[in-house]
C-alpha positions, -999 to 999 in steps of 0.1 A, spaced: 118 63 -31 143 81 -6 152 51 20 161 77 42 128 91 45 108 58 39 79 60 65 90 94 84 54 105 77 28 79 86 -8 75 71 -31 100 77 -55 94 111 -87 99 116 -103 123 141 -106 103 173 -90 94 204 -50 80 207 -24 69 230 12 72 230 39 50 246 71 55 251 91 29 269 128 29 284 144 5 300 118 -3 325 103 32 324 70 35 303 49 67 301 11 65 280 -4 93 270 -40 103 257 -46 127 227 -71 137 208 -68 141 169 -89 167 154 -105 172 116 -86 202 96 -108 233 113 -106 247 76 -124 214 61 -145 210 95 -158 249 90 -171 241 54 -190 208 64 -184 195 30 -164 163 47 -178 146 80 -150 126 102 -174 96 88 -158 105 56 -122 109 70 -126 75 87 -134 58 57 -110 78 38 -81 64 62 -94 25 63 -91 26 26 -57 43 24 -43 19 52 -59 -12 31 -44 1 -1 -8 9 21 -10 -27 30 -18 -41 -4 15 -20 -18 35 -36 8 24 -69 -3 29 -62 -38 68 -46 -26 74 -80 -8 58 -102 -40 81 -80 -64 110 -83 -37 106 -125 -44 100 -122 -79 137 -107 -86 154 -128 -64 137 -158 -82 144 -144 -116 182 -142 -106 182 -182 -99 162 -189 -133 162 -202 -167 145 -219 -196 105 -220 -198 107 -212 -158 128 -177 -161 101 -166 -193 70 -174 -167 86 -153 -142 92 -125 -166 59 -121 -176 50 -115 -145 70 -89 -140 59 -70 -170 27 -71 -148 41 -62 -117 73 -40 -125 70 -7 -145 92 -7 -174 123 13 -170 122 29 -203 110 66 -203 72 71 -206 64 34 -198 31 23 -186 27 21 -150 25 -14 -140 5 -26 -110 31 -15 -83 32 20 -96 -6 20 -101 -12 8 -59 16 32 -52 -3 63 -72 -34 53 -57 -22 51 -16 -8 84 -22 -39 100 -37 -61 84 -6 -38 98 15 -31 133 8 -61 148 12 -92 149 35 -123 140 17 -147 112 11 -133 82 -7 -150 77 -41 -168 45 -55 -138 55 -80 -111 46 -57 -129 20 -40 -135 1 -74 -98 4 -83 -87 -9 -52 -106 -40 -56 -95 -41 -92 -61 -40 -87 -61 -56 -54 -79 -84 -72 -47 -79 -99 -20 -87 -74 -37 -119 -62 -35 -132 -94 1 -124 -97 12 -137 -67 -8 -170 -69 15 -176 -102 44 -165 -89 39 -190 -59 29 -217 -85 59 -211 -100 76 -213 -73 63 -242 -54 47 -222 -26 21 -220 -5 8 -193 18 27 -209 49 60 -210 28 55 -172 24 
């Protein structure tokens, strides 16, 4: 990923009503806008803005969840720098779980896979499928069980985090 455009886009929005701040100093101004559907998808009636609004709760849990699994992976490799013996060879297999390989054509690991599946939630304007909502859960349910070893592991608890 390009740092230097890392979150310049934002997640998609659903149709509905916004506000804008902007603050200086002292100074703040709020604003009111309204976000409307694509006219070209609205036009066809295939998608409702029902469907967009689920569409963009799921994309904004899934963009959550690859955050988590960012910050768990984050952890992991600082831990794996600081460890040895049986402890180091429990942390790796983790991160065979949670790191893609970086040979050419390696499996996508579960990272890449919540990574793949933000951006396909997020790119386009349509009803999320039972699909998409089943691999979330699946994968969602994935990480947790990742980053309750690597907290074992480690010693922690959900307040240490």
């Amino acid at each position: 990923a390009n740092a230097s455009r890392s979150g310049r886009r934002g997640p998609m929005a659903a149709p509905g009503t916004y506000q804008a701040r902007l603050k200086v100093g002292e100074w703040t101004k709020t604003v009111s806008f309204e976000a409307h559907m694509d006219p070209r998808i609205a036009k066809e009636g295939y998608v409702s803005p029902e469907d967009i609004t689920g569409q963009v709760s799921l994309a904004l849990k899934a963009r959550d969840t690859l955050s988590r699994a960012r910050l768990a992976a984050a952890r992991l490799e600082e831990a794996l720098e600081n460890a040895s013996g049986g402890q180091k060879a429990a942390l790796e297999e983790i991160d065979h779980e949670l790191i893609t390989s970086p040979r050419r054509y390696s499996q996508p690991m579960l990272v890449d896979q919540i990574a793949y599946l933000y951006q396909n939630l997020d790119h386009a304007d349509q009803r999320a499928g039972r699909d998409a909502i089943e691999r979330y859960e699946s994968l969602t349910a994935q990480l947790e069980e990742q980053i309750g070893k690597l907290d074992e592991i480690l010693g922690l608890t959900e307040e240490d985090r």
